[in-house]
C-alpha positions as CSV (number, residue, x, y, z in Angstrom):
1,X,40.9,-26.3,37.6
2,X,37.5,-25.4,38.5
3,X,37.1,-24.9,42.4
4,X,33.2,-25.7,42.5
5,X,33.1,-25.2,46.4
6,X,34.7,-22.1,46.8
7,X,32.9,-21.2,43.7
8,X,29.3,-21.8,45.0
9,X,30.1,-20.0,47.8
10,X,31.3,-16.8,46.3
11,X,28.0,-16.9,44.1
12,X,25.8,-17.0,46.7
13,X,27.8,-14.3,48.9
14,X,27.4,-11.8,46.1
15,X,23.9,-12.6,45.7
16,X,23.1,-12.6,49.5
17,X,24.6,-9.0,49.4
18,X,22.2,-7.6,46.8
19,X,18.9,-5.8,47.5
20,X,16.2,-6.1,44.5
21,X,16.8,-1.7,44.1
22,X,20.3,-2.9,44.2
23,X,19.7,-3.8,40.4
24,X,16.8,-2.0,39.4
25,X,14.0,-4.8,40.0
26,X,11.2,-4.3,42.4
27,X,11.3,-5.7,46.4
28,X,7.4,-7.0,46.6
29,X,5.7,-7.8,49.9
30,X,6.3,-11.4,50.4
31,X,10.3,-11.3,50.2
32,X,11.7,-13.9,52.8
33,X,14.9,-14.0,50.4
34,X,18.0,-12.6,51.8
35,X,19.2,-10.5,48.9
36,X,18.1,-11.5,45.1
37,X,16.8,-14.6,44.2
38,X,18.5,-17.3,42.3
39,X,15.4,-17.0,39.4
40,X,16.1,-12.9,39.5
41,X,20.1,-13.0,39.2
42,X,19.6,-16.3,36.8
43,X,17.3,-13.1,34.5
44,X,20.2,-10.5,35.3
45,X,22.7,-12.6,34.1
46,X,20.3,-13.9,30.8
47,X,20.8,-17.2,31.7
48,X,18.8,-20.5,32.6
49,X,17.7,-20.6,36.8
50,X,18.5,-24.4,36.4
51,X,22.0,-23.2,34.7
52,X,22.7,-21.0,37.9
53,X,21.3,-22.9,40.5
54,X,23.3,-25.6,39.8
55,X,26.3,-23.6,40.1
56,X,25.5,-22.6,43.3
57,X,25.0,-26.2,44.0
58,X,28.3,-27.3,43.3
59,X,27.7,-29.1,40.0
60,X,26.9,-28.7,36.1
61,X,29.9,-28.1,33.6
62,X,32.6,-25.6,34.0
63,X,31.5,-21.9,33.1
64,X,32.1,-20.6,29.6
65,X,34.3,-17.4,29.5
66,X,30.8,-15.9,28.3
67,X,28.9,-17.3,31.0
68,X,31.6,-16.3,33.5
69,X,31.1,-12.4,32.5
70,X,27.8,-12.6,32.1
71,X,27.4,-13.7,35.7
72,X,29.9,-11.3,37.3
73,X,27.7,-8.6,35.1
74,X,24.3,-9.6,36.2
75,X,25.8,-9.7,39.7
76,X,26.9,-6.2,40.0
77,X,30.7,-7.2,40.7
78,X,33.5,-4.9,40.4
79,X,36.4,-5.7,38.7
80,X,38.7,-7.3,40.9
81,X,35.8,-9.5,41.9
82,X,35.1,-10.9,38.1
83,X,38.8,-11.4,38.1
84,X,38.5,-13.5,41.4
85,X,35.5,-15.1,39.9
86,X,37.2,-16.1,36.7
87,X,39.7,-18.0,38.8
88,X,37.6,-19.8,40.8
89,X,36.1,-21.3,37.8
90,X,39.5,-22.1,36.3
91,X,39.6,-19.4,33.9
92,X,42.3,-16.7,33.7
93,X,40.3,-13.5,33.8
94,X,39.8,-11.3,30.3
95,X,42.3,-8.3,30.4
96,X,42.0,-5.2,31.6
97,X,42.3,-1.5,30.0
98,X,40.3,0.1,27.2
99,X,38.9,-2.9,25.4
100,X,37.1,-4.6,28.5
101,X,33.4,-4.7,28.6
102,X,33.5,-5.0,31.8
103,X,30.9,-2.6,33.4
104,X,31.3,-1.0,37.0
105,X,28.8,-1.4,39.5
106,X,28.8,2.3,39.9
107,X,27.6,2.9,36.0
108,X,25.0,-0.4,36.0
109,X,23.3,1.5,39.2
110,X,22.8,4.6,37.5
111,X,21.4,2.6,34.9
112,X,19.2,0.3,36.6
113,X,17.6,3.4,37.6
114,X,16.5,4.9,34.4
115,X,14.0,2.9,32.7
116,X,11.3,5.9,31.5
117,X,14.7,7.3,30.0
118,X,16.7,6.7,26.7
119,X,20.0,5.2,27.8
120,X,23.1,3.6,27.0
121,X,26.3,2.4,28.0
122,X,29.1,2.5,25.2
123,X,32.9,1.9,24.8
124,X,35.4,4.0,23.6
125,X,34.8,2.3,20.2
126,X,30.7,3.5,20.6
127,X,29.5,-0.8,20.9
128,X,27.1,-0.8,23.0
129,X,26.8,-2.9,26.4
130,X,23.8,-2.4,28.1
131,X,20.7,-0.1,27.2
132,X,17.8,0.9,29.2
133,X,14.4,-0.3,28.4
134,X,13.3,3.2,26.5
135,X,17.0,3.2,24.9
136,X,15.9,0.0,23.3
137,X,12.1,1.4,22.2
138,X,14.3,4.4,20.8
139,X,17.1,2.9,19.1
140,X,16.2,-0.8,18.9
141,X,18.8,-3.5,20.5
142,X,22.2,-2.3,19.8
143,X,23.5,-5.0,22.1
144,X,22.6,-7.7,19.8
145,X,25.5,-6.6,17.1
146,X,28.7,-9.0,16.9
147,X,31.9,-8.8,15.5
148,X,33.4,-5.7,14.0
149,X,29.5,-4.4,13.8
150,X,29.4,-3.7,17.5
151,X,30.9,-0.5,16.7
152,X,28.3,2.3,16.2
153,X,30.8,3.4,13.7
154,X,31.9,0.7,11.6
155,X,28.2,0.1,11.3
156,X,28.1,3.9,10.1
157,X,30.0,3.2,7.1
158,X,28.8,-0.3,6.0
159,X,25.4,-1.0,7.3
160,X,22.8,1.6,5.5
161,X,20.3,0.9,7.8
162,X,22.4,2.6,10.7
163,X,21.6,5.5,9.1
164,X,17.9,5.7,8.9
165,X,17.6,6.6,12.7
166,X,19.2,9.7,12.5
167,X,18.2,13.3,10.8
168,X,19.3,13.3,6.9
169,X,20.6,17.1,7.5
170,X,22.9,15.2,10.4
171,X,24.5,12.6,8.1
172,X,27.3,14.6,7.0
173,X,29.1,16.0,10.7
174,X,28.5,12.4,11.6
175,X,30.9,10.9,9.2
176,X,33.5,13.4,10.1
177,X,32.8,12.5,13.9
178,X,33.5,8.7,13.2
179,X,36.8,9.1,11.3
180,X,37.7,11.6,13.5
181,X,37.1,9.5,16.3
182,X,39.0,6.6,15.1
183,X,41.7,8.5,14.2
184,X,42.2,9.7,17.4
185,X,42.0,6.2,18.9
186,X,44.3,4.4,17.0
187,X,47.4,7.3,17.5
188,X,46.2,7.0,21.7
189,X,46.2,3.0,21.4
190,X,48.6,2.0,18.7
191,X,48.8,-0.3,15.3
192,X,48.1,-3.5,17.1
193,X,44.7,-1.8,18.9
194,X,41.1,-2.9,17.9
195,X,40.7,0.7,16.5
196,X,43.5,0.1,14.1
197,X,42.0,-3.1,13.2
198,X,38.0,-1.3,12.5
199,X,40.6,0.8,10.4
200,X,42.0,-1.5,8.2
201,X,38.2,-3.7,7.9
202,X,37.0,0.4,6.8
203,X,39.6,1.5,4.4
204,X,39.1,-2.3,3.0
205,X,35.4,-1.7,2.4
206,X,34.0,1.7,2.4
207,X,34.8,4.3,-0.4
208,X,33.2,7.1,1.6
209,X,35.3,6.2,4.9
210,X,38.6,6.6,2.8
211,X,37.8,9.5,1.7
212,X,37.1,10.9,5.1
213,X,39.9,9.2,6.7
214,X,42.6,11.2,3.8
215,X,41.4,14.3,5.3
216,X,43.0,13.7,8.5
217,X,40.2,15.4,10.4
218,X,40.5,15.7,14.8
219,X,38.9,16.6,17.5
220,X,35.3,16.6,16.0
221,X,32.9,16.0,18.6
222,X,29.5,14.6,19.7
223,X,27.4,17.5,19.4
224,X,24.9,18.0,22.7
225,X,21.5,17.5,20.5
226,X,20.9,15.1,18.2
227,X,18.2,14.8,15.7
228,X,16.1,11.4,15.4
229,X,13.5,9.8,12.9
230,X,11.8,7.1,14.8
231,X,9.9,4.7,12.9
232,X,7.0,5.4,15.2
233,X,6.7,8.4,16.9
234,X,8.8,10.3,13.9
235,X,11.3,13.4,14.7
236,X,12.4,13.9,18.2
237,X,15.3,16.4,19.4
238,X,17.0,15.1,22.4
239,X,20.0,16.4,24.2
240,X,22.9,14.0,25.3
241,X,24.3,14.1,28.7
242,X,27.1,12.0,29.2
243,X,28.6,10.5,32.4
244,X,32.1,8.9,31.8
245,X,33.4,6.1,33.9
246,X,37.5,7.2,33.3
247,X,38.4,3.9,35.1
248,X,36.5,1.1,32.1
249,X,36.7,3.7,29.5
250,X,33.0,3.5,29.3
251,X,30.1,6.4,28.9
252,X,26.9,6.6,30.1
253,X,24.6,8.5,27.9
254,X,21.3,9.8,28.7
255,X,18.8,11.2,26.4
256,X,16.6,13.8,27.0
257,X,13.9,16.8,25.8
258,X,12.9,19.7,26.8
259,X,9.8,19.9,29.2
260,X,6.5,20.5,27.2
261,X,8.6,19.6,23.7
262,X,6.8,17.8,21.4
263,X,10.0,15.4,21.2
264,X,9.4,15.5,25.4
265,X,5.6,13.9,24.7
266,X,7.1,11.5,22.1
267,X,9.8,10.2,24.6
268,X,6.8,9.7,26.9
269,X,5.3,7.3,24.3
270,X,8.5,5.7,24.0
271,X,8.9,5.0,27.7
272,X,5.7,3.0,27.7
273,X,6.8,1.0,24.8
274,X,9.9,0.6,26.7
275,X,7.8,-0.6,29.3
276,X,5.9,-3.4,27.5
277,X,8.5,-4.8,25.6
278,X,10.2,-5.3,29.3
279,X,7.0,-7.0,30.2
């Protein structure tokens, strides 16, 4: 059963206790607010203000499991806080380990921080979670994928379009990287893991990912450039720097170019499309 008071009141501590650079948003002159306000977490979370407020108000209907981790996502809360959350709402919490989504507060400030840079937070199974403002100019929303085409990977090998971003010449290592990948996840998380079952949907439906997959390839990783063709601003080589969060399973990865590059003046243009689309 929902416990609305302790509820509202657990919202609007977490709230109270961020700062706008908390979360990547400006602070303004005329701030009276102490912390965010409800409008700004109501954005964070993508949600309604009145949806929110209400919450905080003690009334409107019980929180959706979606709702519920969007909130404790916009909010910045750690773990064992979206559990606590979850509860107070009358919700067991999701689980735990490799498959949660779940992103620490550590990860979303490093994040919230990098908006004039291609970014992205991914899961061990490469779906993406969050993406900074350039990341989406770059890549386009990869956040918007459901089902089994979350997966960077699964999209690979049945979506043609997930191909077009990426350098012709690259094509072929990145096949390899994918099978290999999976492989290696489902021995590390067994036959009942969501990387056995993307294994299974692929060996239903690709020709080229069972062909791969027979040639029992490991250990074939991410290479530290990759090769890009934009639909606007054409070829760009960026290296990849990635920050792992060992705790959520989760990567942070940041692209970048060389100073004076051409691919470094391109990423410039991109920022500033970033920027207007966050507009």
């Amino acid at each position: 059963m929902i416990d609305r008071t302790r509820l509202a009141e657990f919202l609007r501590s977490r709230r109270e206790a961020l700062q706008p650079e908390d979360v990547g948003l400006p602070r303004g002159q005329r701030r009276r607010t102490n912390g965010l306000r409800r409008e700004e977490v109501a954005s964070l979370c993508r949600m309604s203000a009145d949806y929110y407020s209400r919450l905080e108000r003690e009334r409107g209907p019980q929180p959706s499991h979606r709702m519920l981790a969007s909130i404790a996502q916009g909010l910045h809360m750690s773990i064992d806080e979206r559990d606590h959350l979850f509860r107070l709402a009358g919700h067991n919490p999701p689980p735990r380990g490799p498959s949660n989504n779940h992103i620490s507060p550590g990860l979303l400030r490093v994040l919230d921080r990098l908006d004039d840079t291609p970014a992205e937070i991914i899961t061990e199974l490469s779906e993406t979670l969050r993406q900074s403002p350039t990341g989406v100019a770059l890549t386009g929303d990869l956040t918007r994928h459901a089902g089994p085409a979350r997966s960077a990977g699964y999209r690979w090998f049945t979506d043609p379009a997930a191909r077009q971003l990426y350098a012709p010449a690259e094509h072929p290592f990145l096949t390899r990287m994918f099978a290999s990948r999976l492989r290696e996840l489902v021995t590390l998380r067994g036959p009942d893991s969501r990387a056995a079952h993307l294994t299974e949907l692929l060996l239903a439906r690709s020709e080229e990912f069972r062909r791969v997959w027979d040639d029992h390839e490991i250990g074939i990783h991410p290479r530290n450039v990759k090769h890009f063709v934009h639909p606007e601003v054409g070829a760009l080589e960026l290296n990849c720097q990635r920050l792992v969060d060992p705790g959520h399973g989760h990567v942070l990865m940041v692209y970048t170019a060389i100073p004076g590059s051409e691919s470094y003046e391109k990423l410039q243009m991109l920022s500033v499309i970033g920027a207007q689309t966050l507009r």
